[in-house]
C-alpha positions in Angstrom: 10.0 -18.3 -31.4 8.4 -17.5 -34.7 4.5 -16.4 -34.3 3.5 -18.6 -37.6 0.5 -18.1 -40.1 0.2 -20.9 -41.5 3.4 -19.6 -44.0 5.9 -22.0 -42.7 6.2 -23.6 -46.1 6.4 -20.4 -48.0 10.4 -20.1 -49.1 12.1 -16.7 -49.3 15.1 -15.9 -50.1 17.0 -12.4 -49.2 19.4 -10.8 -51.8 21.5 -8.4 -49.3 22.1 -8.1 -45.1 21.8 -4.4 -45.0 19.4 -3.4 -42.7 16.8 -3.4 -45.0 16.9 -7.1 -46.5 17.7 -8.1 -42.2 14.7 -6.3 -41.3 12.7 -7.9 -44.2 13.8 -11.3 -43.3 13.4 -10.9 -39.4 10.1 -9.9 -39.7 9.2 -12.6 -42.2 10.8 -15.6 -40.4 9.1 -14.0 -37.1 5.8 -14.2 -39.3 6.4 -18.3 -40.2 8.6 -18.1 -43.1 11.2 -20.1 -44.3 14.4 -17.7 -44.8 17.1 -17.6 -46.3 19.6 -14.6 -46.3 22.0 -14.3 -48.9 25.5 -11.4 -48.7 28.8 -11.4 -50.8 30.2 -9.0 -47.7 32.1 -10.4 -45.2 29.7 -8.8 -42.2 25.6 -8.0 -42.4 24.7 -4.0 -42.4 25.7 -3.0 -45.8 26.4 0.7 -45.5 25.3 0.8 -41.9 28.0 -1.4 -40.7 31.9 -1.1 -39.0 34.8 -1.8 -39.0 37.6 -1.5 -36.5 41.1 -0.5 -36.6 43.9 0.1 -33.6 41.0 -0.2 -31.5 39.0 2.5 -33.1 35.2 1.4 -34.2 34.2 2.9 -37.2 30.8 3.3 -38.5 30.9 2.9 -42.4 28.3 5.2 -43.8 25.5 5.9 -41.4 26.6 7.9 -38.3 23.0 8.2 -36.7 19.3 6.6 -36.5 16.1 7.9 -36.6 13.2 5.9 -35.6 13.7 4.9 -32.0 10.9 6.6 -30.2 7.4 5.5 -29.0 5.7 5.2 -32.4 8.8 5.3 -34.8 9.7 2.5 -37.2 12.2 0.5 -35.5 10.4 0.7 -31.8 7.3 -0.8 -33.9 9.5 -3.7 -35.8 11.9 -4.6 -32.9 8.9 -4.5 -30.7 7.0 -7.0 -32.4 10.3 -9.1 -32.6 10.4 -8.8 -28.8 14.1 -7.9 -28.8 15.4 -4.9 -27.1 16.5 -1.5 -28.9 19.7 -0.3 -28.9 21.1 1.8 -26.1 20.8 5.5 -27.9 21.0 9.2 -26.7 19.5 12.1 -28.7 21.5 14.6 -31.0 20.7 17.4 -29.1 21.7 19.6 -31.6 20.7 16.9 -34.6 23.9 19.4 -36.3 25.9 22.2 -36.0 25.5 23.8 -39.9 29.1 25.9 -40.5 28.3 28.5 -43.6 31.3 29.9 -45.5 33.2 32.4 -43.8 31.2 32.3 -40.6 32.9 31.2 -36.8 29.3 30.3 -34.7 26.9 27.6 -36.5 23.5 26.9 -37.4 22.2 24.8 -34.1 19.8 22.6 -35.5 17.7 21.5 -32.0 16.0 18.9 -31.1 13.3 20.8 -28.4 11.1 22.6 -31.1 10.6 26.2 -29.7 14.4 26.2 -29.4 14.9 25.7 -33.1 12.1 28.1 -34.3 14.3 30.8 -31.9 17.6 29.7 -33.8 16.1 29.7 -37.0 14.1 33.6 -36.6 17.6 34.1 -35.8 19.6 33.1 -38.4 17.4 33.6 -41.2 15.0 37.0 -40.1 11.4 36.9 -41.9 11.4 32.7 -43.0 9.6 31.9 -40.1 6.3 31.9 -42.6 8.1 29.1 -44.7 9.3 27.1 -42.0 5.9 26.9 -40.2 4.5 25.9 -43.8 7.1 23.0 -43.7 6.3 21.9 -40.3 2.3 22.0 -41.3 3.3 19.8 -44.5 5.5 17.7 -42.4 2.6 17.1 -39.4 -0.1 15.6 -42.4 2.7 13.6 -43.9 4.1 12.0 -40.7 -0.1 11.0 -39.8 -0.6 10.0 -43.4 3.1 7.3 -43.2 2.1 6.8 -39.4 -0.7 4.6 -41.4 1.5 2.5 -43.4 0.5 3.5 -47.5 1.9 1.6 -49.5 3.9 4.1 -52.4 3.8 4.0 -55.0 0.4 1.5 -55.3 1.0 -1.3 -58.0 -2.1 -3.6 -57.0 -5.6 -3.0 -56.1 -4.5 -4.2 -52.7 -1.7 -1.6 -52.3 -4.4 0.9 -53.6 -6.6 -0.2 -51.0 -4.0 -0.1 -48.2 -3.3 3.9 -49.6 -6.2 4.9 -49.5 -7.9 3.9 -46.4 -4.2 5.8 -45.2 -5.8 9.0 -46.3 -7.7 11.5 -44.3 -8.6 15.4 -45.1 -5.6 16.7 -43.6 -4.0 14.5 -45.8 -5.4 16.1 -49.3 -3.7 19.3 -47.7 -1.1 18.2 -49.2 -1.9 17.2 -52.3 -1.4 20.7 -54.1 2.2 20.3 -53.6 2.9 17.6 -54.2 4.8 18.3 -57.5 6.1 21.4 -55.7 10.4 22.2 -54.9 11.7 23.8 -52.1 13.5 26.3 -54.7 9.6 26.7 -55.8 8.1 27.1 -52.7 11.0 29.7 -51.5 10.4 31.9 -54.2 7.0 31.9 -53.7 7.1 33.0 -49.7 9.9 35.7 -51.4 12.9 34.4 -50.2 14.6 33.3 -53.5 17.4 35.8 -53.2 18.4 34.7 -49.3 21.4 33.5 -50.0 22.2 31.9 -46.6 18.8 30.9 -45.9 19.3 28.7 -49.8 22.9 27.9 -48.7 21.9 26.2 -45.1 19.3 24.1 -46.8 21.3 22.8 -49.6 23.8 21.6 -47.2 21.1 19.9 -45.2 18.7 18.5 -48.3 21.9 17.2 -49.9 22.4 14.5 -47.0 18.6 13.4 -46.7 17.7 14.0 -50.6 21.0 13.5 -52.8 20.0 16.7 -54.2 19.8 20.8 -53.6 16.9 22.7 -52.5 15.8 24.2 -56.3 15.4 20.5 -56.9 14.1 18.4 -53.8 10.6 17.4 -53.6 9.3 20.1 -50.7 7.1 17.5 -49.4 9.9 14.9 -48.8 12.1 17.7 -48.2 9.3 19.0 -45.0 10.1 15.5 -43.0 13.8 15.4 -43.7 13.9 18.4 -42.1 11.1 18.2 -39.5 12.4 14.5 -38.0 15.2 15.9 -35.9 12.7 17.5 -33.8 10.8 16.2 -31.0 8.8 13.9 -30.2 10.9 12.7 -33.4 14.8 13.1 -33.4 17.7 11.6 -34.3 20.1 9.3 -32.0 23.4 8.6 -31.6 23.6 4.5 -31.0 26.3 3.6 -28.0 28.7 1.1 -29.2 28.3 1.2 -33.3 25.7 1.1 -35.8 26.5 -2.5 -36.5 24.3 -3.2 -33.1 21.3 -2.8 -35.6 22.4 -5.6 -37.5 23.4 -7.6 -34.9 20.1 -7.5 -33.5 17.9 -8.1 -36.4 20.2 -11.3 -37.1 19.7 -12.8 -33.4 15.5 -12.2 -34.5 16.1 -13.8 -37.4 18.4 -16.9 -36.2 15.8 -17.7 -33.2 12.9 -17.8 -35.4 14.6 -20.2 -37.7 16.1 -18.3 -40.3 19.6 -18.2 -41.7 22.4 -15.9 -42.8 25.0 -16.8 -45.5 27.6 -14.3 -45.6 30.6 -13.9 -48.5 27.9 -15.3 -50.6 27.0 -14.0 -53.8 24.3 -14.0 -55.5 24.8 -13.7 -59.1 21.6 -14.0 -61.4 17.8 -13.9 -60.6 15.5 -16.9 -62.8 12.4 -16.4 -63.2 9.4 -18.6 -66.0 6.9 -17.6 -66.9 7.0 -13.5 -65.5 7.4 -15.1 -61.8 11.1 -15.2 -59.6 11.4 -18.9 -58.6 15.3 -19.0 -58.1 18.4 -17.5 -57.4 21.8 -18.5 -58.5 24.8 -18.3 -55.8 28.3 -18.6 -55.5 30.3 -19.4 -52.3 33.1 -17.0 -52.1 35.3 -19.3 -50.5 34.9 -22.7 -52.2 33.4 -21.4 -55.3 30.8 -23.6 -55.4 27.6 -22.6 -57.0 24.0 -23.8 -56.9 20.1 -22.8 -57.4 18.4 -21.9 -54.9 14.5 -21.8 -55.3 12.2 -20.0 -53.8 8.8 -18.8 -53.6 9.3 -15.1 -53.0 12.9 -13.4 -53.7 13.1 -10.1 -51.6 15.9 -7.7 -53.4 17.9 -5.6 -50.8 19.8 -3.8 -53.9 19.8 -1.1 -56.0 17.9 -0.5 -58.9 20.7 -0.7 -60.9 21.7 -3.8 -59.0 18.5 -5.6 -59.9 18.3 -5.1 -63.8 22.1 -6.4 -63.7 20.9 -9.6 -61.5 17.5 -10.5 -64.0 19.7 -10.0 -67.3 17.8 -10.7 -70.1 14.9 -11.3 -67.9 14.3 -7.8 -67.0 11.1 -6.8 -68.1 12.3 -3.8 -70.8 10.0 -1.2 -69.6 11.7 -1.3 -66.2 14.9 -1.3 -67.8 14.6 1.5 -69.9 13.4 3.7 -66.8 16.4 2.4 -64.6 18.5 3.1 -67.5 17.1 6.9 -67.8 17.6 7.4 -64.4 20.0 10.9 -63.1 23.2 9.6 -62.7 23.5 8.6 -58.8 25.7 9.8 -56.4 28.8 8.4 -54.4 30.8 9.3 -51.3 34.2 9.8 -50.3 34.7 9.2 -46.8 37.8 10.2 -44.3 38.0 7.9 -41.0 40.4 9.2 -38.6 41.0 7.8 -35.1 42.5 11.0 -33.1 43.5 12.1 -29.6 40.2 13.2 -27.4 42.5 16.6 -27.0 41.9 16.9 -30.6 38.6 17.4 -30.4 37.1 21.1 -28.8 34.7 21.1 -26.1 32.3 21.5 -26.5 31.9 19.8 -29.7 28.3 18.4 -31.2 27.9 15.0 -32.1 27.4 15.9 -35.9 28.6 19.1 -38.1 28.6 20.1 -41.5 31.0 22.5 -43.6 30.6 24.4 -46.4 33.7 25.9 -47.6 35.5 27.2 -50.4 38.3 24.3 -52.0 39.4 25.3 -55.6 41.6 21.9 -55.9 40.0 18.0 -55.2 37.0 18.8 -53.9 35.3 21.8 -55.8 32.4 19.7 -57.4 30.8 19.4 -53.7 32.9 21.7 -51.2 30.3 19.7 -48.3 31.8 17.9 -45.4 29.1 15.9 -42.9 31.0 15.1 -39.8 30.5 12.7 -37.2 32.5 12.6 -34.0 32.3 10.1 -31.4 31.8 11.1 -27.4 33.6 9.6 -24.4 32.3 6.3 -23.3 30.0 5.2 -26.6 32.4 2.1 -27.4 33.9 4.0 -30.7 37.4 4.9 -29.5 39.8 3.7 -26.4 39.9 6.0 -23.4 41.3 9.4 -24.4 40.8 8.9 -27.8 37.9 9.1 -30.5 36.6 8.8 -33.4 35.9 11.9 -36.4 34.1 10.4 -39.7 34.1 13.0 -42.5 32.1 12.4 -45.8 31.1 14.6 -49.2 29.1 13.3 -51.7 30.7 13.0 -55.1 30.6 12.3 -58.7 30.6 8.6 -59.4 32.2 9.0 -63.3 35.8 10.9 -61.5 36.5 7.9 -59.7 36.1 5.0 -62.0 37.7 7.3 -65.4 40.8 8.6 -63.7 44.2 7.9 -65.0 46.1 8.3 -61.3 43.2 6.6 -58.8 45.7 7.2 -55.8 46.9 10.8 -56.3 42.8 11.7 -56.4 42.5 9.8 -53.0 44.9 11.5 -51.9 44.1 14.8 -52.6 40.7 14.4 -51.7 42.5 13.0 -47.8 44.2 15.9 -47.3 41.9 18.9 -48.9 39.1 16.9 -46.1 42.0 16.7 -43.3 42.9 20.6 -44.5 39.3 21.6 -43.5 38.4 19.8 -40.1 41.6 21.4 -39.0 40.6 24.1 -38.9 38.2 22.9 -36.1 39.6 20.4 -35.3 43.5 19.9 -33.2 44.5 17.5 -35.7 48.3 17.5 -36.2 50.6 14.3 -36.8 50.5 13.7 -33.0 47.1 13.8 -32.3 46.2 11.3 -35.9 46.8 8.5 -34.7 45.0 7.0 -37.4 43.9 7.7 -41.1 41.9 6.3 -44.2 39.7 7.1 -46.2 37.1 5.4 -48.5 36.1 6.2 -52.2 32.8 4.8 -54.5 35.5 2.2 -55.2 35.7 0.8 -52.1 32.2 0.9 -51.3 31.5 -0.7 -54.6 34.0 -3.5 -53.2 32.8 -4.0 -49.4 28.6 -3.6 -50.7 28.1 -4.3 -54.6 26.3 -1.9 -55.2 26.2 -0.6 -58.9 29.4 2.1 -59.2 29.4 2.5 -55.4 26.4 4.8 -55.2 25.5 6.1 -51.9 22.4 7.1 -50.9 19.1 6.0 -53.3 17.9 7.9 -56.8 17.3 11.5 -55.6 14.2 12.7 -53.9 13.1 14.9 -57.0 9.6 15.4 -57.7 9.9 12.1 -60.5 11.8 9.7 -58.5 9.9 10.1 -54.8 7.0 8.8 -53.2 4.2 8.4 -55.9 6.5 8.2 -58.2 9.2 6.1 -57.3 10.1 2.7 -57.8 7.8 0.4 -55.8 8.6 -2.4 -54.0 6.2 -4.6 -55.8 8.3 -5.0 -59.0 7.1 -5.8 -62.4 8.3 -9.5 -62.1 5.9 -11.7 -60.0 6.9 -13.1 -56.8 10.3 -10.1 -56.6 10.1 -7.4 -54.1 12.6 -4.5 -54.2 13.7 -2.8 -50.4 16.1 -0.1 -49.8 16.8 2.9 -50.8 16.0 3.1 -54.0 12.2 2.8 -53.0 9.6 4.5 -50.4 10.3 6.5 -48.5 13.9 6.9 -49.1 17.8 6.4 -47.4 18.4 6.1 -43.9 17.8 3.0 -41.5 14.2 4.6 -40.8 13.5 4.5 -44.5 14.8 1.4 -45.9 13.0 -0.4 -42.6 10.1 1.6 -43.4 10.6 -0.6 -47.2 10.8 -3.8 -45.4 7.9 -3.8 -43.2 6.0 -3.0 -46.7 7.5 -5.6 -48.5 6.6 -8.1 -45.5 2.8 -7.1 -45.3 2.7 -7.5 -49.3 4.1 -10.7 -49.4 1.8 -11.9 -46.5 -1.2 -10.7 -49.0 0.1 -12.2 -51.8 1.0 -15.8 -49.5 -2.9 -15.7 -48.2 
């Protein structure tokens, strides 16, 4: 049952079922709302859903989930929801890093003494930088442990930041326009090459961008939250339990879910969101649905699209300046268990040499599955491969198929040589380009990931969930504090408090 606050009248509606649009609405029909959930995809998760073929389970985009301890953002929201979280086990190591040329990997651990010995080992005299990153990333965890709303747009969210603050927290204030690439240089360790290479590889999946140009303090808790008491888990079954979850919340306390919906233009009078036009995929049917608050589970891109002409210009002109985003190319392969070698960590990452499809990224973040955690039939499992890649390729090619394929078998080419993978032990194979992600979530292009965690685009100087146009809320992504299910539920729980403000 819904705790109420007096809000029952209040009328939302939720533009996207990724997690964070189901964790917005979950929490808000928990709170006494009247919700209303809105997805043109055929199941809720967005890019943290599955899908299953020959009995294989497949998790789409996400592979792991931070955020599940004591303390961590989705304990906190499915605690108050009063609905159990998933069963999980730590990645104990969080990855295995493989650098060019080199047969043993980079053990990222999760017990922190055992990943300052690794690191002293594999990269001699950084141990000053790293213990830098981990004093950044201790004030920043206390200071987002408080809830600040970032970027402020109201006197309320400045109120909310700053009684956030504390004087370990102005520690970091002198870098916070720092790089990585910056702050490397400056503890003398611009010309390691390995030590630069490793923490490309990593930045890249947290930030969308290299160490020279990722904000060092987002770049200090990307790298610090695969250590405990933090860490990252591997979910039994699929990540889709997430979702599956946060709808059951969201059904009991009164809300509803329309999938292969679509929503197709934002109205607003008078500088305020009181509508949204939908379609019905399957009868084609289209209506107005009004509303009272309009939470946006899209990308930024996504938005200006859905307001039109009614996109406040300023905001337009910024989205439209924006880097160019990027997209992901994805290999799913359902293999023989005596493909895999034991032992074998639940996530790797290569960086190797390709001079044919792949040379703009030559990155490979793999996830494999482990016996008994519902992805793959006995004997079998489950190896998802995935480099980030230009979005422009994909959508200006003359020969769409041949690229796909190329891209297939320079990624099969590479896990084999870890991997056993040979006709008889694939027993199944596709893979997944911007294109299709563009297809199965809308978002703009197929962009993966949110805008880039350079020094312009993150924290205080992002995009902020309270948008220019009264009464429309932006989560995901593309917002505080960035991608991942702990990030974009991080967005919703902000979203929810403002709106309760703004409803009081």
């Amino acid at each position: 049952m819904s705790t109420g606050d007096g809000s029952s009248e209040a009328r939302v509606v939720v533009i996207g079922a990724g997690i964070g649009g189901l964790t917005a609405a979950a929490l808000l029909a928990h709170r006494g709302y009247r919700v209303r959930v809105f997805d043109q995809a055929i199941v809720p998760g967005g890019c943290a859903s599955t899908f299953q073929r020959r009995g294989f389970t497949f998790d789409v985009g996400a592979t792991q989930v931070a955020g599940l301890e004591p303390g961590g953002i989705h304990h906190r929201i499915f605690t108050e929801l009063g609905i159990p979280l998933p069963e999980a086990t730590p990645c104990d190591p969080a990855c295995a890093v493989y650098l060019p040329g080199e047969t043993e990997p980079i053990q990222v651990w999760r017990d922190p003494q055992r990943w300052q010995a690794e690191r002293q080992r594999q990269f001699p005299g950084s141990e000053p930088f790293w213990q830098f990153l981990n004093d950044l990333f201790r004030y920043s965890w206390a200071f987002q442990s408080r809830d600040p709303i970032l970027p402020p747009r109201s006197a309320w969210d400045v109120a909310q930041l700053l009684q956030a603050v504390r004087p370990d927290t102005l520690l970091t204030a002198p870098h916070t326009f720092s790089t990585v690439g910056q702050v490397l240089r400056r503890y003398g360790l611009g010309g390691d090459r390995r030590l630069r290479t490793f923490l490309d590889l990593q930045l890249k999946l947290y930030s969308q961008v290299n160490a020279e140009e990722t904000a060092v303090l987002y770049a200090a808790t990307a790298l610090g939250v695969s250590q405990a008491p933090q860490g990252l888990y591997h979910l039994e079954g699929s990540m889709q339990v997430l979702s599956d979850r946060l709808v059951e919340s969201l059904e009991r306390d009164g809300g509803e879910l329309q999938m292969r919906h679509t929503v197709e233009k934002i109205h607003t009078r008078h500088g305020r969101a009181v509508a949204v036009e939908i379609r019905n995929q399957k009868t084609g049917e289209a209506w107005m649905e009004p509303a009272d608050q309009v939470v946006a589970n899209v990308t930024v891109q996504n938005l200006v699209q859905l307001l039109g002409d009614q996109a406040p210009s300023g905001y337009r002109q910024r989205v439209d300046k924006l880097r160019p985003a990027s997209g992901a190319f994805v290999v799913y392969l359902g293999v023989k268990a005596s493909a895999i070698p034991e032992p074998c960590p639940p996530h790797l990452q290569f960086l190797y040499d390709y001079e044919g499809a792949i040379a703009e990224n030559n990155s490979l973040f793999v996830s494999v599955s482990h016996p008994g955690d519902g992805r793959a039939p006995a004997t079998c499992a489950t190896i998802i491969a995935s480099s980030f890649t230009d979005l422009g390729l994909w959508w200006t090619t003359p020969d769409y198929d041949r690229l796909k394929q190329d891209y297939t078998n320079a990624a099969i080419a590479r896990l084999g040589q870890f991997f056993h993978l040979t006709p008889d032990t694939i027993l199944h194979c596709e893979a997944a380009t911007p294109r299709t992600f563009q297809r199965y979530t809308a978002r703009d292009q197929g962009a993966v990931g949110g805008l880039g965690q350079r020094v312009p685009t993150f924290g205080p100087f992002g995009f902020a969930n309270r948008t220019p146009v009264d009464g429309l809320w932006l989560v995901g992504d593309c917002t505080h504090p960035g991608e991942g299910t702990a990030g974009v539920s991080y967005s919703a729980l902000t979203v929810v408090r403002q709106i309760q403000q703004a409803s009081s």
